[in-house]
Backbone as a printed PyTorch tensor [residue, N CA C, xyz], in Angstrom:
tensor([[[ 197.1860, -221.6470, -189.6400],
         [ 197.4750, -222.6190, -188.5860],
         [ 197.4830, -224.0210, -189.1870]],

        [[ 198.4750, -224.8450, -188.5620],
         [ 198.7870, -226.2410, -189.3690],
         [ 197.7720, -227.0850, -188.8290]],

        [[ 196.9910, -228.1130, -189.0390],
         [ 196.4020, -228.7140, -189.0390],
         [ 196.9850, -230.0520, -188.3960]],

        [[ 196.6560, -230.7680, -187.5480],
         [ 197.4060, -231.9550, -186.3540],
         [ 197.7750, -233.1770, -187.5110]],

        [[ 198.2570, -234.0320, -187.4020],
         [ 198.5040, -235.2780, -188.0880],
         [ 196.9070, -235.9740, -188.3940]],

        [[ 196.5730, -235.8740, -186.9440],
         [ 195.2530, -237.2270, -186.8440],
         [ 194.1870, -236.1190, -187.6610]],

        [[ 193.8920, -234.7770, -187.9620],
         [ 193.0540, -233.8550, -188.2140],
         [ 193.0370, -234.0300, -189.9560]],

        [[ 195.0800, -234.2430, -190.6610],
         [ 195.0100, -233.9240, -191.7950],
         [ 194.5500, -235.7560, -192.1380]],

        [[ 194.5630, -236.2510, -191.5870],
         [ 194.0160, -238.0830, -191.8010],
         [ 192.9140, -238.1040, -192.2000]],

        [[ 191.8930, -237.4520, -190.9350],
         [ 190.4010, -237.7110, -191.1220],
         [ 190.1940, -237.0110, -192.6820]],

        [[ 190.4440, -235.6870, -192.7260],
         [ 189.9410, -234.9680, -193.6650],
         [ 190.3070, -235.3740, -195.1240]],

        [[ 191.5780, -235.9780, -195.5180],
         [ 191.9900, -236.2160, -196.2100],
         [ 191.2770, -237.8550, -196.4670]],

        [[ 190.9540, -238.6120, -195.9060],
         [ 189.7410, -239.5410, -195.5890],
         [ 188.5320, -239.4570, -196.6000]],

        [[ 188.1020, -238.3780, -195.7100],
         [ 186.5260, -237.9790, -195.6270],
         [ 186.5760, -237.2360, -197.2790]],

        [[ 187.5340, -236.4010, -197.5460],
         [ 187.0330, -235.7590, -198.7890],
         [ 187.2220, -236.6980, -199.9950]],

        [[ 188.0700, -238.1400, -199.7960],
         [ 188.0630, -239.3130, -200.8520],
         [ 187.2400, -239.7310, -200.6110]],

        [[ 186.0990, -239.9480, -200.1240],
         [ 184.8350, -240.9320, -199.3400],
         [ 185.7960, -242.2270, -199.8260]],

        [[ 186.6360, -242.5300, -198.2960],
         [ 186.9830, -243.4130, -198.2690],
         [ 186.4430, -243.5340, -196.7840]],

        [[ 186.0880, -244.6330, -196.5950],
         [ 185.4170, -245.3450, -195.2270],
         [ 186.9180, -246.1820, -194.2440]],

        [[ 186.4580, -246.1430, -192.8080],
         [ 187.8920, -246.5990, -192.4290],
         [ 187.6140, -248.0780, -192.5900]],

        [[ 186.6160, -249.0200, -193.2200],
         [ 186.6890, -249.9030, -193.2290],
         [ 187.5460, -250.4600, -194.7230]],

        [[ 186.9670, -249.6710, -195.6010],
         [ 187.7670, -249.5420, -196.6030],
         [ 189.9810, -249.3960, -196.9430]],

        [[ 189.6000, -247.8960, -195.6250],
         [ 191.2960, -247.9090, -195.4220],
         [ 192.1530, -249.3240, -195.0620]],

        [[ 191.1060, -249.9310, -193.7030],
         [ 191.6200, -250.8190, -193.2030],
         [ 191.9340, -251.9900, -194.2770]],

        [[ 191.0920, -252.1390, -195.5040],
         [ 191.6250, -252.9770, -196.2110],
         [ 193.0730, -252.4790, -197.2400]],

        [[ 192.6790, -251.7900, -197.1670],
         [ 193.7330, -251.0680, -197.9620],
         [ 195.6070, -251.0600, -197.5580]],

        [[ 195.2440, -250.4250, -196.1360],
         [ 196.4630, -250.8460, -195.4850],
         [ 196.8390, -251.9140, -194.5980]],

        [[ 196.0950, -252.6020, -194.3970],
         [ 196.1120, -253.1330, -193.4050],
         [ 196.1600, -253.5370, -191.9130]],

        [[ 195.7230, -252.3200, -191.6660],
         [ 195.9870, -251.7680, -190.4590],
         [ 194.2030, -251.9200, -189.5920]],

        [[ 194.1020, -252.2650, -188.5280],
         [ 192.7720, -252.5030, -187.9900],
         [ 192.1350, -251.0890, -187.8200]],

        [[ 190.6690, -251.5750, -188.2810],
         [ 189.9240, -250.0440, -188.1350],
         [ 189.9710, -249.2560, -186.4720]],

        [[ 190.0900, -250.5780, -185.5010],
         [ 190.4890, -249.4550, -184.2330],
         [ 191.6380, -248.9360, -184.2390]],

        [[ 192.7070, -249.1550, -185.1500],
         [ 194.0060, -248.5910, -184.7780],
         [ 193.8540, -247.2360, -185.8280]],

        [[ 193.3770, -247.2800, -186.7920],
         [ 193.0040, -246.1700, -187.4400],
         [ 192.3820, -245.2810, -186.7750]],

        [[ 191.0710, -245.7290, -185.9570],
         [ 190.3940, -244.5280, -185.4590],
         [ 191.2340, -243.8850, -184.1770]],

        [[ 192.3150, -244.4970, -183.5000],
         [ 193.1800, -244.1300, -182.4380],
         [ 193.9330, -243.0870, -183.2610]],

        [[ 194.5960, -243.2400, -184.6170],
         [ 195.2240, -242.6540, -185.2160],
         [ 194.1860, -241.1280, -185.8110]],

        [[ 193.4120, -241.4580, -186.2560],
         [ 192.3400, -240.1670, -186.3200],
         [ 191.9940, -239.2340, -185.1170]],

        [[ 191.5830, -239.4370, -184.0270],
         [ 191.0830, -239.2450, -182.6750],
         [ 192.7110, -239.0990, -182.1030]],

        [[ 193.7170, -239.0460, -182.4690],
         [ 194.6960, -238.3950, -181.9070],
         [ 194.9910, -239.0210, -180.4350]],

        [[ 194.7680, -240.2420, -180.5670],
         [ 195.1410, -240.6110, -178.8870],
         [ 196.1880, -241.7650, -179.5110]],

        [[ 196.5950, -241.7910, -180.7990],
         [ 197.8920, -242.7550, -180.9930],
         [ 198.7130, -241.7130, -182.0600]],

        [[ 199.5640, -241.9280, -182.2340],
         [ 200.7990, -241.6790, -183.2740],
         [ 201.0160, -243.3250, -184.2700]],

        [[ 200.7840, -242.4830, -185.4320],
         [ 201.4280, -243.1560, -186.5220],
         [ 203.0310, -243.5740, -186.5490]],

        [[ 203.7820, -244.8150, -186.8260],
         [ 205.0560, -244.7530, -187.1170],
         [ 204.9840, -244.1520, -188.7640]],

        [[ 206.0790, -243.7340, -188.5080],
         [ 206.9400, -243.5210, -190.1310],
         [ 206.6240, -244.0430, -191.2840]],

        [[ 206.2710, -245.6180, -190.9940],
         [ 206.2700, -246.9770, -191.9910],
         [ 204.5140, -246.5850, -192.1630]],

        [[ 204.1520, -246.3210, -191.0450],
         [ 202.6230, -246.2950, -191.5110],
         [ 202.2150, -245.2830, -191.7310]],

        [[ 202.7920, -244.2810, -191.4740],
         [ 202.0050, -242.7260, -192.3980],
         [ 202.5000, -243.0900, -193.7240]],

        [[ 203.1920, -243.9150, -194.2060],
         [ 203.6100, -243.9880, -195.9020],
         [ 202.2160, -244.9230, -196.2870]],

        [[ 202.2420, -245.8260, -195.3640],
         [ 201.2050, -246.6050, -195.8900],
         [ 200.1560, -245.9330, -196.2300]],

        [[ 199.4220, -244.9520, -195.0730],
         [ 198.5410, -244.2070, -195.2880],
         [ 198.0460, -243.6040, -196.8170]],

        [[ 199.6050, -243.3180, -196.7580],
         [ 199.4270, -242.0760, -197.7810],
         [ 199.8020, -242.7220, -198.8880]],

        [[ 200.2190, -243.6930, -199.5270],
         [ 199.7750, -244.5940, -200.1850],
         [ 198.1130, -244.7040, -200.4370]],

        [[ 198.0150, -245.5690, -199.6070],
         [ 196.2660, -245.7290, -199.8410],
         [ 195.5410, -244.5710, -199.9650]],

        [[ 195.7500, -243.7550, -199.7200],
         [ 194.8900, -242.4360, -199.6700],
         [ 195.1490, -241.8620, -200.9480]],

        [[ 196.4520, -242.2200, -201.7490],
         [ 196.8310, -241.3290, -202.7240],
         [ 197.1130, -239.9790, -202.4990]],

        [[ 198.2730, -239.4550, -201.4660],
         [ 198.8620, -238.2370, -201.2210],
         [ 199.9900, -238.1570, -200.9950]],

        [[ 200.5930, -237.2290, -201.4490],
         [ 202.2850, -237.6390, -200.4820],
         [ 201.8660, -237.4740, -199.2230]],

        [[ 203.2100, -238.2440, -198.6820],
         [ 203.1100, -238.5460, -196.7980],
         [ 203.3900, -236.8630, -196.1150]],

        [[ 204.5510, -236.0490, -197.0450],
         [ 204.2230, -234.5510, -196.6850],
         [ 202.5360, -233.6120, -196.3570]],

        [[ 201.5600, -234.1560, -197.2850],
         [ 200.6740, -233.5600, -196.8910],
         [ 200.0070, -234.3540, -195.2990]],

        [[ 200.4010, -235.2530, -195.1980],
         [ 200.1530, -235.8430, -194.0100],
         [ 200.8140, -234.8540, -192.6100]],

        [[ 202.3620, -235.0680, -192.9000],
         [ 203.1060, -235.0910, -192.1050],
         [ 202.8680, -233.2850, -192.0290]],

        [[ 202.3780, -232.6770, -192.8400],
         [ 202.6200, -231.1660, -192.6290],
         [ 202.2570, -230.8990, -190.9200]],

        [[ 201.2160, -231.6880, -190.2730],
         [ 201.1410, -231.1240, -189.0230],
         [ 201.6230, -231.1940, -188.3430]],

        [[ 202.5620, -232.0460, -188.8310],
         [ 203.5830, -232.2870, -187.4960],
         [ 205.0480, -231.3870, -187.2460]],

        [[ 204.9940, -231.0580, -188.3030],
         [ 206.0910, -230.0150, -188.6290],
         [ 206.4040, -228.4900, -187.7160]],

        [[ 206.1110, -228.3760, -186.4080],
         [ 205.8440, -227.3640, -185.6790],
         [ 207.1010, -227.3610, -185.2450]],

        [[ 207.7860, -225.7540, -185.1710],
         [ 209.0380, -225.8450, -184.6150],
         [ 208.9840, -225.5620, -183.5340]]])
């Protein structure tokens, strides 16, 4: 079973012990808009799952795999 967008975020997060205060510097993106994006009550644009996955060091595919449901 595929794993949600906001699910492969946290985890992919958590196993860099990267902190979202940390992300937030990283991308620039505010730590509440991150945790909306984790907690699944926002959607990432396009421009910012790259960012993500940038800062995180992953391709944006391992991101995007959850979203991929046909």
């Amino acid at each position: 079973m595929k794993k949600e967008l906001h699910e492969q975020l946290r985890q992919i997060r958590e196993e860099r012990n990267i902190s979202l205060e940390a992300l937030a510097l990283k991308t620039r993106i505010g730590t509440g808009k991150l945790e909306a994006y984790e907690s699944g009550s926002e959607t990432p644009s396009v421009q910012t799952i790259l960012k993500l996955s940038n800062a995180l060091e992953v391709p944006a595919s391992n991101l995007l795999d959850g979203l991929q449901e046909a």
